[in-house]
N, C-alpha and C positions, 0 to 999 in steps of 0.2 A: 476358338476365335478364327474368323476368316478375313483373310486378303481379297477383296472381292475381286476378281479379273474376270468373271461369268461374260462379260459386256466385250471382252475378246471373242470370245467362243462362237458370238454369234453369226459372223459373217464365215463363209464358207471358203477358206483360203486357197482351195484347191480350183475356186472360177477363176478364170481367166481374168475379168473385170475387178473381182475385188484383191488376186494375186499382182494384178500392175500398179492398184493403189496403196497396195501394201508396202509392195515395193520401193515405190517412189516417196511415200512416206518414212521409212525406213532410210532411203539412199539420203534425202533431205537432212536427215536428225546427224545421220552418220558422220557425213560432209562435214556440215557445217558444225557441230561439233568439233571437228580435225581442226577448222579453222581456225575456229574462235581460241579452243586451247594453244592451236602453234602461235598463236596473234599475240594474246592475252602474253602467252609464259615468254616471247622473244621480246617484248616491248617493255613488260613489267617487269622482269628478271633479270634476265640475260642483260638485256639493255641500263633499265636504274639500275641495277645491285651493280653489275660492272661497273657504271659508270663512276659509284662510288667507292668499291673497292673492287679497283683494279685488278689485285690476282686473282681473282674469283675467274676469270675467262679461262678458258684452255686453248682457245685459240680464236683470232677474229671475227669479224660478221662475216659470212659466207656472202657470197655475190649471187646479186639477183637472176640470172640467167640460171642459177642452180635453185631456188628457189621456185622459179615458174616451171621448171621440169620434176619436182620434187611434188608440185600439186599435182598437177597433169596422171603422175602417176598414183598419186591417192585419190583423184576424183574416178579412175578406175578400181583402183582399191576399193573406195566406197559401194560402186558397181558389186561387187563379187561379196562383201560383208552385209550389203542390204539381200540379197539373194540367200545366202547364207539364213539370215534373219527370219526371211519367210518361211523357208525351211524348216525351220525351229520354230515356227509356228502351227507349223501344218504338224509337225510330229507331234506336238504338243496335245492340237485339236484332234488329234485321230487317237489318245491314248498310249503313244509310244514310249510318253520319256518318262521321270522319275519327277516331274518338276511337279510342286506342289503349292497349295494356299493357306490351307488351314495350319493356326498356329498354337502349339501345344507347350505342355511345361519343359518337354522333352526338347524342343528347339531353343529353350535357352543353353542348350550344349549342343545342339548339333548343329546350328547354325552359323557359331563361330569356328567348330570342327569342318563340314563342309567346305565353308571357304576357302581356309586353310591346306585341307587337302586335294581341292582342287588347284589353288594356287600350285602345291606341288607336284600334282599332276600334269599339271599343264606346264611348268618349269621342265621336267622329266621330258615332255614332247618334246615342247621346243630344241632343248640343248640336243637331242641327238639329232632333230632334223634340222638344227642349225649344224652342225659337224658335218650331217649329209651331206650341204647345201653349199658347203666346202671344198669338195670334191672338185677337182678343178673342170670337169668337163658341167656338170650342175652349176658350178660358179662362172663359167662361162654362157651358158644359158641362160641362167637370167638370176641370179643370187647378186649377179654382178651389179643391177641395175640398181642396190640399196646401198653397195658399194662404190660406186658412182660420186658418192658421196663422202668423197675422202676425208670434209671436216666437217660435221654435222651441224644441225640447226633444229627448231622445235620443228620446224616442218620436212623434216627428215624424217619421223616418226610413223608416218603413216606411207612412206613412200617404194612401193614394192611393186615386182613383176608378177604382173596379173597371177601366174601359177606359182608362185610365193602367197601372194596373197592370196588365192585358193586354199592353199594347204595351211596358211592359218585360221581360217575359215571356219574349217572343218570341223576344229576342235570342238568347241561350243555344244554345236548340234549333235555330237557323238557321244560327248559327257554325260548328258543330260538324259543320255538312252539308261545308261546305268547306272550313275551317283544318283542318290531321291537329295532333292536341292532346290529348297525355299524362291520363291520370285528374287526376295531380298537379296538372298546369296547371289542370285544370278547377274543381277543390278549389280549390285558390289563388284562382279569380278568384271563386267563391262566398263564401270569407272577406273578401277584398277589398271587392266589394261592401257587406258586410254593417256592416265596420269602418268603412269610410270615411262609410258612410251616416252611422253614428250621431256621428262628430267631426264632419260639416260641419255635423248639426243640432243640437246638443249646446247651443251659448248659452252655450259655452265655449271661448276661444281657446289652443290648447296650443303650435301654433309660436313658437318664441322671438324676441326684438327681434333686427332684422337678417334674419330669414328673405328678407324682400323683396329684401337684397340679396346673396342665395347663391344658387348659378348652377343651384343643384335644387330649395330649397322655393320659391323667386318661382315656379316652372309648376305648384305644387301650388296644390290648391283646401282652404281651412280654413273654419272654424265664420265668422268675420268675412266672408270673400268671399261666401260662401253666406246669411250673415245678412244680408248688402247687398240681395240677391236677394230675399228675401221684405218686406223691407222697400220697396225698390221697382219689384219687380217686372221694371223694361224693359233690364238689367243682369245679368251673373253668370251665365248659363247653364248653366258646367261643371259637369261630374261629378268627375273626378278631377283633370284639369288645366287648367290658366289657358289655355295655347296659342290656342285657338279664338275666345276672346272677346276674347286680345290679337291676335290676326288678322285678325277680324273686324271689332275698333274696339267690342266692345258689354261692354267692361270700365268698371264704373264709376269714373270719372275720381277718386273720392276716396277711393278704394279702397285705396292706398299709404298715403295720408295718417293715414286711419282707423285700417288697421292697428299704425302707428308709432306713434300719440299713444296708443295702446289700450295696445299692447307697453312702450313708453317709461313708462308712467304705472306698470306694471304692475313696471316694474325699478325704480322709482323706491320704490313702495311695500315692496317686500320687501327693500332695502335699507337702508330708514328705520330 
């Protein structure tokens, strides 16, 4: 069985003419995209779920002067990930990558595997090039600019120094040279990314009391572990999960803690 995307193929992505509309359709989806989820998840979540239970916040709305610098730098972000995009098109159309359509008995196992180890794969990038990126002369340069952002917000999430956002870029397009990895997979881990981004910076904790001690959300990375992270910086590294930084020993020690008294406070008030 086939996923048709033949009707991609057609246009010649390496023209000039049809690489700027690719682009620009590409930067458009990206964008707005960032938007619509920082919108949607700051108004719908953040905003009602706090409003109704209170401890659910980790800390206030962030002021608007940090929010119009927070776009600014993803509507450049979007710049550098729709570029990216094409990229990953042209590799595609010239035979480079492992990405595929037709779909077999064999991908009801490799397609949930795929995923999977891509997600770990790209966990594995991240956390050491986020450690890199810590470096205090790298974190001076421009790692700073995501730290800028002392208490985070959905729109925190896409907001990075052009050559940060570069080097997350990259990944994608590199993967796809050598994992063989379904359209769907690839859609999944674009959603992925996008979801996960705006829960860890959100300033809103949605795992429930007790997550820390369930044998699947304790390896998950939430708004609280991630808001540790920016708050002091030498802690928290993940992306999507804990693993690395309980591997590593660079999981902040009060992190358990935090989140229970956060959670615990938080059952306590909506059952008042």
């Amino acid at each position: 069985m086939d996923f048709n995307l033949d009707w991609l193929l057609i246009p010649d992505y390496k023209a000039p003419g049809n690489f700027l509309l690719i682009f620009v359709i590409l930067f458009v989806g990206i964008f707005l995209r960032y938007l619509a989820l920082a919108w949607i998840y700051h108004e719908w979540v953040y905003k009602k779920l706090g409003d109704t239970m209170p401890y659910r916040r980790l800390h206030q709305q962030v002021r608007l002067p940090q929010v119009k610098k927070e776009i600014r730098y993803s509507f450049l972000g979007g710049l550098i990930f729709a570029f990216a995009g094409v990229v990953l098109l042209i590799l595609w159309q010239s035979g480079l990558t492992q990405l595929y359509t037709r779909l077999s008995w064999w991908d009801l196992i490799w397609i949930p595997a795929s995923y999977f180890l891509a997600l770990f794969i790209h966990e594995t990038y991240y956390y050491w090039l986020h450690r890199w990126m810590h470096q205090p002369k790298v974190l001076r340069h421009f790692h700073r600019i995501h730290h800028n952002s002392l208490y985070t917000s959905s729109f925190t999430s896409f907001s990075f120094h052009p050559i940060e956002a570069g080097l997350q870029a990259i990944f994608l397009p590199i993967l796809i040279l050598v994992l063989p990895m379904h359209f769907f997979v690839l859609i999944a881990l674009l959603l992925t990314m996008s979801i996960t981004a705006v829960i860890n910076h959100s300033g809103i904790e949605v795992y429930p009391e007790g997550a820390q001690s369930n044998s699947f959300f304790r390896w998950m990375v939430g708004a609280t572990h991630h808001d540790q992270h920016h708050l002091k910086y030498r802690c928290n590294y993940g992306l999507y999960f804990t693993f690395w930084d309980v591997w590593m020993k660079t999981e902040d020690a009060g992190f358990t803690k935090r989140f229970e008294d956060h959670t615990r406070e938080r059952h306590s008030a909506i059952n008042s």
